[in-house]
KEPA-464157 format. One line per field, with one value per residue: residue number from 1; x, y, z of N, C-alpha, C in turn. Coordinates in steps of 0.05 Angstrom, whole numbers, plus 5000, padded with zeros to 4 digits. Example, Ala and Ser with C-alpha at 12.3 -4.5 7.8 and 13.67 -1.06 7.14 Angstrom:
<sites>
resi <- c(1|2)
n.x <- c(5264|5257)
n.y <- c(4886|4955)
n.z <- c(5156|5142)
ca.x <- c(5246|5273)
ca.y <- c(4910|4979)
ca.z <- c(5156|5143)
c.x <- c(5264|5258)
c.y <- c(4934|5001)
c.z <- c(5156|5157)
</sites>
This chain:
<sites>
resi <- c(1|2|3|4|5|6|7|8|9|10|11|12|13|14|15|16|17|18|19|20|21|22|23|24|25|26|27|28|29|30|31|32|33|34|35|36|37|38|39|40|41|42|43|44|45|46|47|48|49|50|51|52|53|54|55|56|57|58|59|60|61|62|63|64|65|66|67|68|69|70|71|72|73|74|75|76|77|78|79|80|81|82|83|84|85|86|87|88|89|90|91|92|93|94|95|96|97|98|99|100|101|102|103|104|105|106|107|108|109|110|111|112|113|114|115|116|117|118|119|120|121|122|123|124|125|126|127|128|129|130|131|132|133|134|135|136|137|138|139|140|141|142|143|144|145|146|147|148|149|150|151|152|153|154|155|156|157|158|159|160|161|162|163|164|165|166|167|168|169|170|171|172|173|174|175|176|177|178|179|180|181|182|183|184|185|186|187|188|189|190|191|192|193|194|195|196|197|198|199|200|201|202|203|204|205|206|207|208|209|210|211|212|213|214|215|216|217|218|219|220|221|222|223|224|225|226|227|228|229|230|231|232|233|234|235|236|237|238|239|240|241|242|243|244|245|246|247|248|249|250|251|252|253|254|255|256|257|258|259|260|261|262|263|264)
n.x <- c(4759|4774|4816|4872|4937|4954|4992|5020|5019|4999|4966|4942|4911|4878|4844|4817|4778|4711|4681|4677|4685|4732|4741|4783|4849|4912|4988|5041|5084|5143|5181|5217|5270|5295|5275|5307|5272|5266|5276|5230|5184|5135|5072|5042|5004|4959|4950|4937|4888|4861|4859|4815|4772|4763|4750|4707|4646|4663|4702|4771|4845|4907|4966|5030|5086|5153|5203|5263|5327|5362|5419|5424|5377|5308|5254|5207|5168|5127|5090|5061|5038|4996|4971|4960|4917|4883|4872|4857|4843|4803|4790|4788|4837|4841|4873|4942|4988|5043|5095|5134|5205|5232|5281|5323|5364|5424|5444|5448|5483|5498|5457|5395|5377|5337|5277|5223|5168|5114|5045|4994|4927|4871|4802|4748|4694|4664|4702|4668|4686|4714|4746|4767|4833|4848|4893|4925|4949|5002|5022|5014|5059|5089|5135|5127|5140|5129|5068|5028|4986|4956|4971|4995|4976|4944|4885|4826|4789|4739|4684|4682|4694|4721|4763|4789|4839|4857|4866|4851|4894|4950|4966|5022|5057|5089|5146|5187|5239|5274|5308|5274|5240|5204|5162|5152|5179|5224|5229|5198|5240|5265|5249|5259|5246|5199|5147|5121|5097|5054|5045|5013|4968|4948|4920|4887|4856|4828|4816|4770|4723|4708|4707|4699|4741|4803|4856|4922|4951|5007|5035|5090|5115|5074|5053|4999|4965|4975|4958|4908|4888|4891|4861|4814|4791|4782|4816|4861|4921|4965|5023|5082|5120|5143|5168|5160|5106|5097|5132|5095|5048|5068|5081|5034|5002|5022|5015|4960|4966|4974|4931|4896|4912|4907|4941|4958)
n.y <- c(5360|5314|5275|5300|5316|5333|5371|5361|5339|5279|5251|5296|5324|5289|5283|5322|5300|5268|5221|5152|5154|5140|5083|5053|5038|5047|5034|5058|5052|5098|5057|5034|5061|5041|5075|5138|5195|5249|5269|5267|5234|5197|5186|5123|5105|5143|5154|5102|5101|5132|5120|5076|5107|5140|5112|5070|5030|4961|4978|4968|4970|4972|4952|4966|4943|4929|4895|4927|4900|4901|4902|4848|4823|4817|4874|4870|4901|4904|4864|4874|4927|4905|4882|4923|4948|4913|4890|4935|4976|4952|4940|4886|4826|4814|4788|4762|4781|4775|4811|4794|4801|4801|4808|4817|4858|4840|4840|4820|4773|4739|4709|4682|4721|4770|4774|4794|4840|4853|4850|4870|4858|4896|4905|4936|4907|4859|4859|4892|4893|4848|4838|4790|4775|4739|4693|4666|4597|4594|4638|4648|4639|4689|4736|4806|4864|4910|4960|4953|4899|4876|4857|4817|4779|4772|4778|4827|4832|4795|4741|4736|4693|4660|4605|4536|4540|4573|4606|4636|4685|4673|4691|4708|4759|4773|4814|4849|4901|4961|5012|5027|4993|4984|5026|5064|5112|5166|5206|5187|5157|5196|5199|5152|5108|5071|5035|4978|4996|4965|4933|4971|4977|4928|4908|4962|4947|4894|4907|4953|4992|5023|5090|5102|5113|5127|5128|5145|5158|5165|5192|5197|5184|5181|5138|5106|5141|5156|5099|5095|5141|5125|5073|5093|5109|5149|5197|5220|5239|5246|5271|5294|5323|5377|5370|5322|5315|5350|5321|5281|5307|5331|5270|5250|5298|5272|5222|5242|5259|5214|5183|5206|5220|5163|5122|5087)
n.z <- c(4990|4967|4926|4924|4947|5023|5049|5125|5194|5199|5238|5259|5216|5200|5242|5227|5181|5176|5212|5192|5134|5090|5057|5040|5050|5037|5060|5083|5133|5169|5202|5254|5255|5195|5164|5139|5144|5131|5185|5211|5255|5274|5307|5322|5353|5366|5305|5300|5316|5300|5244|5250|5260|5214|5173|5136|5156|5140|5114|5086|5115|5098|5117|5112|5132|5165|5200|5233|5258|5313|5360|5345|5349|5314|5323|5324|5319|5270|5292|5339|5331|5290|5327|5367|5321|5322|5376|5407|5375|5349|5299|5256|5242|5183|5145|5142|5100|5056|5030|4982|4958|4904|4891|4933|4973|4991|5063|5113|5130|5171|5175|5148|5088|5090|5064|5063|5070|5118|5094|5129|5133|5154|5171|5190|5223|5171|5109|5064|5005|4957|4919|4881|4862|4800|4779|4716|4719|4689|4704|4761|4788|4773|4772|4778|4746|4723|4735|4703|4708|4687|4627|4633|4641|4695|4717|4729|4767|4806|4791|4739|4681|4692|4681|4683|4682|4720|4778|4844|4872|4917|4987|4989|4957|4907|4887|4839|4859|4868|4831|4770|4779|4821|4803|4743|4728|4739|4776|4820|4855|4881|4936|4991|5002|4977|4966|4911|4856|4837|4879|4909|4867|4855|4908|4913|4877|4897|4944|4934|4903|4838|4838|4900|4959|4965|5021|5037|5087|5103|5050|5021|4961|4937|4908|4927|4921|4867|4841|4857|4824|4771|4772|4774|4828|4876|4913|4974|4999|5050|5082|5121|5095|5060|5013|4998|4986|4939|4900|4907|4881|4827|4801|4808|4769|4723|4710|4706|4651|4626|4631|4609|4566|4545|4549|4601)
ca.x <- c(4783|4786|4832|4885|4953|4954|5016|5018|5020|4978|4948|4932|4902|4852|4829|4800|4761|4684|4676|4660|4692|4749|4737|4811|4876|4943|5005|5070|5089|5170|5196|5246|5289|5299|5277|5308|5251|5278|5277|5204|5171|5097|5050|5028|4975|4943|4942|4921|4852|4839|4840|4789|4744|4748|4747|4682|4644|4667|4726|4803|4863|4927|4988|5055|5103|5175|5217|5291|5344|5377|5424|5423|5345|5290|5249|5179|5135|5098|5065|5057|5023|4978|4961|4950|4893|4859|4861|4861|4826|4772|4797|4793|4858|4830|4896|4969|5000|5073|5105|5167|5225|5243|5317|5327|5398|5441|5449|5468|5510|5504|5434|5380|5378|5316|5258|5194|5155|5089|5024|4964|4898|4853|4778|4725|4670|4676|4705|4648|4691|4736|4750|4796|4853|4858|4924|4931|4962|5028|5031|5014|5087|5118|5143|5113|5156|5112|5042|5009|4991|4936|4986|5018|4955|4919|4847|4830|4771|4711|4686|4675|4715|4741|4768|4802|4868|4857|4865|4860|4915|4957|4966|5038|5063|5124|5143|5216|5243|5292|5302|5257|5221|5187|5157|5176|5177|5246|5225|5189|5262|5277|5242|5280|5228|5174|5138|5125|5066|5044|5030|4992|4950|4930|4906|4866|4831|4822|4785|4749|4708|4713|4693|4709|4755|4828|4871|4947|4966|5038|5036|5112|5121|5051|5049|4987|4948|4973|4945|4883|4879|4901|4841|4783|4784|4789|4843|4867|4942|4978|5050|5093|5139|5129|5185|5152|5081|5108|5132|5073|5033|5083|5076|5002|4996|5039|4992|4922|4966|4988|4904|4878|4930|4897|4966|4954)
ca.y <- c(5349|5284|5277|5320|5314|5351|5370|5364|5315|5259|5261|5332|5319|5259|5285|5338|5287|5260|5194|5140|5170|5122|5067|5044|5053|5036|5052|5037|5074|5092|5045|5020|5082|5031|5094|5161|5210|5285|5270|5258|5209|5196|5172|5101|5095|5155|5151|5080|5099|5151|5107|5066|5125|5150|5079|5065|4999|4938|4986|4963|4984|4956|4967|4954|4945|4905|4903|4929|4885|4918|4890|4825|4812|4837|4891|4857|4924|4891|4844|4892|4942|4893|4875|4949|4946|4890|4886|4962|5000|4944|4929|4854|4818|4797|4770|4774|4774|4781|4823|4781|4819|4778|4808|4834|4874|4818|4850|4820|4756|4727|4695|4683|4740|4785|4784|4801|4854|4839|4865|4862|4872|4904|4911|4948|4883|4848|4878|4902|4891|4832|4834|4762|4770|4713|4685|4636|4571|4597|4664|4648|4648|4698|4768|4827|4890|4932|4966|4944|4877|4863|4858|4794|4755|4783|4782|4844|4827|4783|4713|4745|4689|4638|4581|4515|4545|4609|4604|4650|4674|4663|4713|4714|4765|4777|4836|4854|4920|4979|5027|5028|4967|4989|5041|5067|5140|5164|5219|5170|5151|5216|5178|5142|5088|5074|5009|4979|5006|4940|4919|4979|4970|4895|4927|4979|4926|4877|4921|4975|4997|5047|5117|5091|5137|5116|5138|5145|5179|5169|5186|5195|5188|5182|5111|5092|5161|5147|5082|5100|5148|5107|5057|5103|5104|5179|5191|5222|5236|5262|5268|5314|5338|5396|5367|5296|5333|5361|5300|5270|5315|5315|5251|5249|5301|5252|5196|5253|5258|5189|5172|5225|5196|5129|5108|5068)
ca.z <- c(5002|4957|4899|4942|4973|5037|5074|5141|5207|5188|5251|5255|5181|5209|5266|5219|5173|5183|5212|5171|5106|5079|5034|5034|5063|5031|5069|5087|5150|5177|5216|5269|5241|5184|5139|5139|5140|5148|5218|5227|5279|5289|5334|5315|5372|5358|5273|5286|5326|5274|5221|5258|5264|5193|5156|5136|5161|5121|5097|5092|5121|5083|5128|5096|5145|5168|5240|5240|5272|5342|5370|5341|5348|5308|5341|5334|5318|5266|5308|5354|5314|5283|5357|5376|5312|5334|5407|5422|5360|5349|5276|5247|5227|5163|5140|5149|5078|5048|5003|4977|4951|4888|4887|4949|4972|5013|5086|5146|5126|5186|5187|5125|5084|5094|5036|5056|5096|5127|5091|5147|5124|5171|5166|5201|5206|5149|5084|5035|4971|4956|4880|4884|4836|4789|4761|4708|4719|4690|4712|4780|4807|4766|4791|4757|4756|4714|4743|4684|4716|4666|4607|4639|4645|4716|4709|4755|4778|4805|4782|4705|4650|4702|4671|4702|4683|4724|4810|4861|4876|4949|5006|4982|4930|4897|4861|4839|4870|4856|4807|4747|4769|4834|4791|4717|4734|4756|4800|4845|4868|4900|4958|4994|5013|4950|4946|4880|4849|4828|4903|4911|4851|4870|4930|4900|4859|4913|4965|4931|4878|4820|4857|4920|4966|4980|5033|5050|5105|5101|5020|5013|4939|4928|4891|4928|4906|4838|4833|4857|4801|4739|4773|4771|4846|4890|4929|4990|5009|5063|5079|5128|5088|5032|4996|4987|4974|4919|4891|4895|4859|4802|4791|4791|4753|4697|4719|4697|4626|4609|4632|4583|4528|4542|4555|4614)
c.x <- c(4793|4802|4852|4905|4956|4982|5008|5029|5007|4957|4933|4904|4874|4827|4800|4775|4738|4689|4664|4672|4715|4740|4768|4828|4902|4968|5027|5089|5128|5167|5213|5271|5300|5295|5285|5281|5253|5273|5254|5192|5145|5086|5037|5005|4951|4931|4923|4890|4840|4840|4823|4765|4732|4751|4719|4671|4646|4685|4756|4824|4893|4961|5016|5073|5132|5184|5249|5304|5365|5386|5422|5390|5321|5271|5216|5162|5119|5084|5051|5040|5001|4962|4936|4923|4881|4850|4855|4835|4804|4773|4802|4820|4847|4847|4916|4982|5024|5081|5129|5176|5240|5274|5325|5362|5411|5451|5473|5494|5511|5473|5422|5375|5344|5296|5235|5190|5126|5064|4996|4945|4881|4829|4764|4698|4672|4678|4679|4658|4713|4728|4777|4818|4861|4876|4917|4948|4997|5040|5026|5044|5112|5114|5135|5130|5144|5088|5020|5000|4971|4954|5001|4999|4934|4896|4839|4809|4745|4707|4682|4704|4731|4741|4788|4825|4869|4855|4868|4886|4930|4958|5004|5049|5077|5126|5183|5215|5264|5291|5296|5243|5205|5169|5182|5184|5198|5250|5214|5220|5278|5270|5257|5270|5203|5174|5127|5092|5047|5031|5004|4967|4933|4924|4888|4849|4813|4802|4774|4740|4709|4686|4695|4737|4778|4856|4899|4957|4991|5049|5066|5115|5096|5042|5022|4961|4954|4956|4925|4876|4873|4869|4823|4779|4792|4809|4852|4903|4953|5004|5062|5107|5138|5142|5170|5118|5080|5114|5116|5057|5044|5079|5046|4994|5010|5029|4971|4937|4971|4948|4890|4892|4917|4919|4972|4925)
c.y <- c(5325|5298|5300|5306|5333|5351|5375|5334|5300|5251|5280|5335|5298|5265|5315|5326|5272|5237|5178|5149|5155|5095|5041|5057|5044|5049|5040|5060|5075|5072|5036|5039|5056|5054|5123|5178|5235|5282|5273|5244|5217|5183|5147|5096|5114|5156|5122|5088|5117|5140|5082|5083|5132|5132|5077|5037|4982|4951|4979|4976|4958|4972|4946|4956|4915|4908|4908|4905|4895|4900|4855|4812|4833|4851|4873|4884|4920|4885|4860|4915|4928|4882|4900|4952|4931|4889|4911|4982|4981|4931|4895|4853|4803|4783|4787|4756|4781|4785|4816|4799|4799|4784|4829|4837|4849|4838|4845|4787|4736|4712|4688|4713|4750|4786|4789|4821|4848|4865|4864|4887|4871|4910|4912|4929|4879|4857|4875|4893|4867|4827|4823|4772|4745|4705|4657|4619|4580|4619|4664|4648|4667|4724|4783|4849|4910|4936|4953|4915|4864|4846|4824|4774|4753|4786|4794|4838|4811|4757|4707|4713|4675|4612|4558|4525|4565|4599|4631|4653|4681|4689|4724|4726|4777|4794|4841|4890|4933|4997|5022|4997|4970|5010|5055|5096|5146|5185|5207|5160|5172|5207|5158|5106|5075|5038|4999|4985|4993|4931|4944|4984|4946|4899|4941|4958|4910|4881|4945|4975|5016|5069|5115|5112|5116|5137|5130|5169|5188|5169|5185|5200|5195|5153|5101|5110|5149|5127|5082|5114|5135|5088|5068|5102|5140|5177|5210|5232|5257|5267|5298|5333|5351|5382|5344|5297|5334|5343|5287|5279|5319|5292|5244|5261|5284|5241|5214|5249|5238|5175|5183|5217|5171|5114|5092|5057)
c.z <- c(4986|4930|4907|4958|4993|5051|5106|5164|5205|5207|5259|5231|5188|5224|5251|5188|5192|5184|5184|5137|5086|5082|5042|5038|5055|5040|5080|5104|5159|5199|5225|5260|5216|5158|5153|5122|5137|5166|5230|5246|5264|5302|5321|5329|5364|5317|5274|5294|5311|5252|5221|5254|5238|5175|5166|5150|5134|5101|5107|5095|5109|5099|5123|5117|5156|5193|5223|5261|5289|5361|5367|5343|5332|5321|5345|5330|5299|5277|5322|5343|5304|5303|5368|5359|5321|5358|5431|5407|5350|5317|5274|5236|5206|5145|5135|5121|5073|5028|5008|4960|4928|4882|4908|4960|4997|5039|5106|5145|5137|5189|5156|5110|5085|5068|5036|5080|5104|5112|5111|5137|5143|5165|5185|5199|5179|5135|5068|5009|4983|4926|4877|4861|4832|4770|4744|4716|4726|4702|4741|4809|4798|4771|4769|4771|4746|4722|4727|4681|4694|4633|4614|4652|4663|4707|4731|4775|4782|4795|4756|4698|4665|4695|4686|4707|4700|4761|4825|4873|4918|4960|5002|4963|4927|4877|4858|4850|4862|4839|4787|4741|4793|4829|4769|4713|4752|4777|4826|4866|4881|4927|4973|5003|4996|4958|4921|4871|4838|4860|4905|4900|4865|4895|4938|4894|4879|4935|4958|4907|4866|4833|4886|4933|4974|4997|5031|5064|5105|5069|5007|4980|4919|4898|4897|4913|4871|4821|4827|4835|4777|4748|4770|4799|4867|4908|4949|4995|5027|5070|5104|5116|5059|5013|4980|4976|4953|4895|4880|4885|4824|4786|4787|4772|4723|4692|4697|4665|4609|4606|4608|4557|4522|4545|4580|4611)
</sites>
């Protein structure tokens, strides 16, 4: 089953995996009708208690999510969701991080403009892996638009070659967004919803280990499978819709030929 996008309902799809079996979870589910989906829904209460069941102990769940604005007030289903893990499915809030939007689309006009969505990191007793990402000095506040985060000074992992100039870096991180900078692959933009393949890298790195199984239930474009590949890490994906399936194996397979080029 690993190294596999599956079509189907993502709960449907769960309920037929072995406890205990995911490593890591990167995902970034619809919300607040803020994304057109082909007219999908899903069950958030039920997807969340199955990926309690089949998250390993001291494995992370990385849930990418924002609130819509109805009626003049934001809806609040982050919090709420991050609630429902913790105080319902038994999951730790191991921290509530933010993906800033370094040029994000001007909206509503009438208030602060909108730039970040909420990353909450969830863990099953305490995470097993934390491989810190360390920024130098200078590069510590600047936006990375390409995946290739190593290239721009990241040091991916661990306490290997730390020097004074070099800090952990914050719970806050900023990536630029849009076409051919939330990924450089222009089929990924048939999607209507892609995060940048840079967050979900520094993600990968941060809680798992090479061989290590990574999930996305809601794989959409399939940026978080990808990553996992290019890292040396197994991968998982699911998705409702054949169309976006499809997609995402496309693009992986691009991912298996650019890896075997040595080109990432």
């Amino acid at each position: 089953m690993t190294n596999q996008i599956l079509c189907g309902d993502c709960l449907e799809v769960l309920k037929t995996f072995p406890g205990n079996c995911i490593d890591l979870t990167v995902t970034s589910p619809p919300y607040d009708n803020l994304r057109s989906y082909n007219g999908y829904v899903f069950d958030f209460e039920g997807i969340a208690r199955e990926l309690y069941r089949v998250t390993k102990e001291g494995g992370v769940v990385v849930w990418v999510v924002g609130d819509a604005t109805i009626n003049g007030s934001e809806t609040g289903t982050s919090f709420k969701q991050a609630l429902y893990f913790k105080d319902v499915c038994g999951f730790r809030l191991h921290d509530t991080m933010i993906y800033q939007k370094s040029n994000p689309v001007p909206l509503t006009h009438n208030r602060y403009e909108q730039q970040f969505e909420f990353m909450f990191v969830l863990s099953k007793s305490r995470p097993k892996t934390f491989n810190g990402i360390y920024d130098t000095a200078k590069e510590a506040g600047k936006i990375k638009c390409h995946p290739n985060i190593n290239s721009s000074g990241v040091i991916r992992t661990g306490q290997d070659n730390i020097v004074k100039s070099q800090r952990l870096r914050y719970n806050i991180w900023s990536y630029s967004v849009g076409y051919m900078c939330s990924a450089q692959d222009k089929n990924s933009f048939q999607h209507p919803a892609i995060f940048p393949e840079s967050l979900a890298q520094d993600h990968i790195l941060s809680w798992s280990n090479e061989g290590d199984l990574v999930l996305d239930p809601m794989c959409g474009s399939g940026t978080t499978c990808k990553m996992a590949l290019l890292n040396n890490r197994n991968y998982i994906g699911i998705d409702i819709s054949e169309e976006y399936c499809e997609l995402s194996r496309r693009r992986i397979e691009k991912a298996k030929e650019l890896k075997e080029q040595k080109l990432f």
